[in-house]
C-alpha positions in Angstrom: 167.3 -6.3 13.8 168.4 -2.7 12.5 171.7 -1.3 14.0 172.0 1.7 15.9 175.1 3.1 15.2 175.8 4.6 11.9 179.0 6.4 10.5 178.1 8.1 7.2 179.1 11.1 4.6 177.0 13.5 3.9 177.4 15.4 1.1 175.8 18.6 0.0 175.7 21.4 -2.9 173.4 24.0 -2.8 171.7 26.5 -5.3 174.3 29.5 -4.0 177.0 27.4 -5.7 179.5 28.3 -2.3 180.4 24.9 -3.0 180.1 21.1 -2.5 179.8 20.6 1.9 180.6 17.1 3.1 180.8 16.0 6.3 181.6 12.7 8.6 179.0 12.1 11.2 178.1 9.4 13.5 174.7 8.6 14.2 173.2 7.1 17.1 169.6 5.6 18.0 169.0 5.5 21.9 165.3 6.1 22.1 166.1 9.6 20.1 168.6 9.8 17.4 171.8 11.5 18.1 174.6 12.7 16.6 178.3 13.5 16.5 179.8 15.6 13.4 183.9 14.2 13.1 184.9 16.4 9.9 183.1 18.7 7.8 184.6 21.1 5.0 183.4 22.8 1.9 184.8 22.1 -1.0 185.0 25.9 -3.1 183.8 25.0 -7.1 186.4 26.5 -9.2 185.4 29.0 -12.3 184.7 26.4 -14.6 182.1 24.2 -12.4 180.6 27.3 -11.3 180.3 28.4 -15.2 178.8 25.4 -15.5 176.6 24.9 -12.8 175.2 28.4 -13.0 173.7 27.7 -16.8 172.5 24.4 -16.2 168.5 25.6 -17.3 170.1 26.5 -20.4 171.3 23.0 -21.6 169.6 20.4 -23.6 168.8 16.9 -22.0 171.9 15.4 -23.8 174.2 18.1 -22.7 172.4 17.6 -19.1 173.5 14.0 -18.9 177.5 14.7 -20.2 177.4 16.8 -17.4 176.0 14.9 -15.5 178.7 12.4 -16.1 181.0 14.8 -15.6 180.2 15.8 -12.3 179.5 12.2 -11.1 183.1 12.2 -12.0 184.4 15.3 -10.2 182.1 14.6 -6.9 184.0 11.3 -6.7 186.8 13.1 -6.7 186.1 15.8 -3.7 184.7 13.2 -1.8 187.5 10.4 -1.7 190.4 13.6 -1.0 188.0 14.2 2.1 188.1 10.6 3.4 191.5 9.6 2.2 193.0 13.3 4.5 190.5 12.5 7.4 191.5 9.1 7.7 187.9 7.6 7.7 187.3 4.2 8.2 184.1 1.8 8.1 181.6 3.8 6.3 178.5 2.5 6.7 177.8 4.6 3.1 177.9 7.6 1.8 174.3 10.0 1.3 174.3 12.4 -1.6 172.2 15.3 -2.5 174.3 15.8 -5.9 173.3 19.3 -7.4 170.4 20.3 -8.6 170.0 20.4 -12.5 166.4 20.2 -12.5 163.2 21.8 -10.7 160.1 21.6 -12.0 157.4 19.1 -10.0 154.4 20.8 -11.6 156.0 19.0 -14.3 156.8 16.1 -12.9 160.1 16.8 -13.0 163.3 16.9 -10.7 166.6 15.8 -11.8 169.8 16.3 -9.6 173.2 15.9 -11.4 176.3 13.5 -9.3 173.7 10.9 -8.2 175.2 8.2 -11.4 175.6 4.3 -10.2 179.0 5.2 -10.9 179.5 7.0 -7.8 179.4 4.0 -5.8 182.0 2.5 -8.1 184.7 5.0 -8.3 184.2 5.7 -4.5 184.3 1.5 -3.6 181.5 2.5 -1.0 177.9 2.0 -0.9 176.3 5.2 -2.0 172.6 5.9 -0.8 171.1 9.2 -3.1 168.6 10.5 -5.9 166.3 11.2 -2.8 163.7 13.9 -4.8 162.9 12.0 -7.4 161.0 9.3 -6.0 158.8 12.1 -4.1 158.0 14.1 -7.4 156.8 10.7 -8.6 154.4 10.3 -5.8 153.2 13.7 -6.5 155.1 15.7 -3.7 157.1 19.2 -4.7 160.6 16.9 -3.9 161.2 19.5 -1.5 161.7 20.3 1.5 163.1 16.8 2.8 165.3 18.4 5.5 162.7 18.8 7.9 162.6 15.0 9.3 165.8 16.0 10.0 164.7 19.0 11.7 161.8 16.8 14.1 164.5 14.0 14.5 167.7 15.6 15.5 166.7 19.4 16.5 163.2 18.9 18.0 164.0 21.4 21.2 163.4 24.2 18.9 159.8 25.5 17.7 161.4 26.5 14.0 164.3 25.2 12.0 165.0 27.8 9.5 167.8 27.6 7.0 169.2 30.9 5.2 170.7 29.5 2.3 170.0 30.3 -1.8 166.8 30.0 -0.5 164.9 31.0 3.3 163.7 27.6 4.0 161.5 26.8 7.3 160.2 24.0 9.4 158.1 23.5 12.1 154.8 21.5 13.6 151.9 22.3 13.1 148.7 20.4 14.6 151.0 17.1 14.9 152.3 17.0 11.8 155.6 18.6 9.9 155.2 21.1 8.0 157.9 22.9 6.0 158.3 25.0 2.8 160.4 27.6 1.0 159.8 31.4 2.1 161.9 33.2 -0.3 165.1 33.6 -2.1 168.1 35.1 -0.1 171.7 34.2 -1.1 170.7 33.6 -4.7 170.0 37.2 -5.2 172.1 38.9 -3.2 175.4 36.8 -4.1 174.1 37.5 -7.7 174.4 41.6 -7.6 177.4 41.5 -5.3 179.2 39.7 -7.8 178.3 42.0 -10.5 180.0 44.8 -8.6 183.1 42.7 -8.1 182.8 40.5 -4.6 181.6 37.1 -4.3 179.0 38.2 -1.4 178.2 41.0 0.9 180.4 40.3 3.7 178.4 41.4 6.8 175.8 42.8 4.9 178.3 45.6 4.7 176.9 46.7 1.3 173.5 46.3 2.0 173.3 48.6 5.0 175.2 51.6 3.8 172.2 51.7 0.9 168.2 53.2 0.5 164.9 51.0 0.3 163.3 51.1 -2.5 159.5 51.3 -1.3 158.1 50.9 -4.8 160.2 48.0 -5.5 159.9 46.6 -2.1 156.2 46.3 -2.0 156.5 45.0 -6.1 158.4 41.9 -4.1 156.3 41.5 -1.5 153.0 41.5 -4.2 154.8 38.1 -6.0 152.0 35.6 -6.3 154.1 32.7 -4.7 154.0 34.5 -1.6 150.2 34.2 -1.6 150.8 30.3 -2.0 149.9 28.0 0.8 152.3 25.2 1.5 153.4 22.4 0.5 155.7 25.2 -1.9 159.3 25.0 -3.0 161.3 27.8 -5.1 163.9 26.8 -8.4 166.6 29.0 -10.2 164.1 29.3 -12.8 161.2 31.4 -10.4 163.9 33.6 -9.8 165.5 34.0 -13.9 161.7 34.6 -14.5 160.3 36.4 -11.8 162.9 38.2 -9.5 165.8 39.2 -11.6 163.5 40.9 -14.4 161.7 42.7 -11.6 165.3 44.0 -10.4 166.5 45.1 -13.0 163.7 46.9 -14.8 164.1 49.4 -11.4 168.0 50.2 -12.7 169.0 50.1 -9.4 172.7 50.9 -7.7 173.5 47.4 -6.2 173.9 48.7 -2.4 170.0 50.0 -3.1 169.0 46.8 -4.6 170.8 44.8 -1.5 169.1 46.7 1.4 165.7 46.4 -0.4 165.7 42.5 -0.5 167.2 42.1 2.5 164.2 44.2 4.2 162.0 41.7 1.6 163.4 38.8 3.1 163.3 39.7 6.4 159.2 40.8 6.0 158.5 37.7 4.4 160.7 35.4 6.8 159.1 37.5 9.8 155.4 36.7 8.7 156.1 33.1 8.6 157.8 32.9 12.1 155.7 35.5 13.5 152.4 33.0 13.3 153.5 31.5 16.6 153.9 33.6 20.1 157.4 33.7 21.9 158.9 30.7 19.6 162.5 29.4 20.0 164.5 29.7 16.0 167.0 27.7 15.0 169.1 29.3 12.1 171.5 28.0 10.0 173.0 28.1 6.6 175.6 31.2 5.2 172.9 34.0 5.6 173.5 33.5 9.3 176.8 35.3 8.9 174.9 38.8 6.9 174.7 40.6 10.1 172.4 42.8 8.2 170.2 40.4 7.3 169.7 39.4 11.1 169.5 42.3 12.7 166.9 43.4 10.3 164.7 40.2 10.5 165.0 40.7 14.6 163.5 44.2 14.3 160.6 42.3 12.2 160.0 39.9 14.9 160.6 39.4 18.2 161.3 35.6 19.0 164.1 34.3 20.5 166.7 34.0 17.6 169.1 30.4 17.8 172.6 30.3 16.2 174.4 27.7 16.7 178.1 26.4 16.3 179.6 27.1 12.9 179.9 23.7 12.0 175.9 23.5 12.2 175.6 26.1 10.9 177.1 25.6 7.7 177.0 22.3 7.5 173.6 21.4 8.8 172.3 20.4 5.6 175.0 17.7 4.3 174.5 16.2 8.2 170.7 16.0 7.5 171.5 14.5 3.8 174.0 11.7 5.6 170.4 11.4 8.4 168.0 10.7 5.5 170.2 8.2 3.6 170.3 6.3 7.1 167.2 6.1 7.5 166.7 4.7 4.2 169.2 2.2 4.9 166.7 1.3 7.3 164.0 1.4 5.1 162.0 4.1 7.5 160.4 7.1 6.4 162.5 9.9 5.1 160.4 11.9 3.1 157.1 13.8 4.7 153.8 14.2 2.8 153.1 16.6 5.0 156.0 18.6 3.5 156.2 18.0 -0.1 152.6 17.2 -0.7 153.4 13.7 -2.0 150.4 11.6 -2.0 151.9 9.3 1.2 155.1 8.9 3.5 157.5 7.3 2.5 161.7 6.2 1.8 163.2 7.9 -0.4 166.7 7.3 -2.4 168.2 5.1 -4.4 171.2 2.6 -2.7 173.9 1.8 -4.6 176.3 -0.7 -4.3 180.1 -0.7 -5.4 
């Protein structure tokens, strides 16, 4: 019989590169699952990792793998100082996302850097991670996977949507799940506020004091993914080929380019939410905290808008990462067709053993 309390880490690093988030949670199964988040921090990426991790498209398959290596290495690292200053005992294991590398399932291709046997070794704890690749295999996009999390552990709301690199949503539809990437958000904007000298627009400060651009605006909105039905998923390489060219050719002063794709992620976050009458929505992830950004998606729609505790907030990703590698240590179903397209259900990860 399958045990109903878990203590796990969840670890999580995102396409925004903010850094790697790991938290200690305790899960519990009574009927619904529960859960209890002890610790969480993020762990900043200094210059060289983000170097690094910023080029990744551009390296060959070798260099891929030393790196690879490399950051199996490092992850270690970050995730043994957070156990060994937290004090945290009897880990059931811990559930890795690693970072992605790799995003192409068109392809048949997903590859996630950090997610090396080694792991479990260096760590001396039984590792459960690798959960895309199995998906892509079965013919799914690898992505979303959050949103079992989402219908497990936050089922009182009618969307989960996550403002990371990417606008991310969940919600059911006809009894199934259903989830998909809406747009990029952090992943531009941090990109151009960093060319002017900050790391991101704090507030949305920059954004609001600037013009939209109509011409450029409506250019945005006109991008064939948008068009897409779902099961979709957005890369770093959709926005290299398709956003940052389309930028740039405007010649654009940054606070001008800021306001204009915040109002484009608003519109296109509004149109998804907006297909369902007076709807409760759950956001999380660091675009919570662009006031900007929310004040202008509330004038786009007029649900009831859900933000949480900072610790979900920010760390709601890594607790859903720790929530899939338990349910794969009880070999249930982790991974949605529904969502990712995949050709069945099923569990998804690779366990590890020191």
């Amino acid at each position: 019989m399958a045990k109903n309390k878990y203590s796990v880490i969840g670890v999580m690093s995102g396409t925004s590169l903010d850094g790697i988030d790991v938290v200690h949670t305790h899960f519990e199964l009574d009927d619904v699952w529960f859960f209890k988040i002890s610790h969480s921090e993020t762990m900043a990426y200094d210059q060289k990792w983000i170097r690094t991790l910023k080029d990744l498209v551009s390296n060959s398959l070798e260099e891929l793998q030393q790196i690879d290596t490399d950051y199996t290495n490092y992850l270690s690292g970050i995730i043994k100082d957070f156990i060994d200053k937290n004090n945290i005992k009897d880990i059931d294991a811990i559930c890795s996302h690693g970072h992605t590398a790799l995003h192409q399932p068109d392809k048949g291709i997903t590859y996630q850097i950090g997610n090396k046997p080694t792991l479990a070794k260096l760590l001396s704890e039984k590792v459960v991670c690798d959960f895309r690749v199995q998906d892509v295999a079965f013919g799914g996009q690898g992505a979303p996977l959050v949103p079992i999390g989402d219908a497990l552990l936050f089922s009182e709301y009618d969307f989960c949507l996550n403002l990371g690199g990417f606008a991310n949503i969940s919600t059911d539809l006809n009894d199934n799940r259903i989830a998909y990437d809406i747009c990029p958000v952090n992943i531009v904007l941090n990109h151009y506020t960093k060319l002017i000298g900050f790391d991101y627009d704090d507030g949305g400060k920059i954004a609001a004091t600037g013009d939209v651009n109509k011409d450029l605006l409506d250019r945005l909105n006109n991008l064939a993914f948008y068009k897409e039905d779902y099961p979709k998923s957005l890369g770093l390489e959709w926005v290299h080929k398709n956003v940052f060219p389309l930028i740039d050719s405007f010649q654009l002063e940054t606070k001008d380019i800021l306001k204009t794709f915040v109002n484009h992620s608003a519109i296109q976050i509004a149109k998804e939410i907006n297909k369902k009458k007076h709807a409760a929505v759950l956001i999380t992830g660091g675009g919570v905290y662009n006031k900007y950004l929310i004040d202008t998606l509330k004038q786009y729609s007029q649900h009831k808008i859900i933000i949480p505790s900072n610790t979900v907030i920010e760390f709601k990703e890594a607790l859903i990462f720790g929530f899939l590698g338990v349910l794969k240590l009880r070999n249930e179903i982790n991974c949605l067709k529904s969502t990712t397209g995949a050709s069945k259900n099923h569990s998804s990860g690779k366990i590890y053993l020191p």
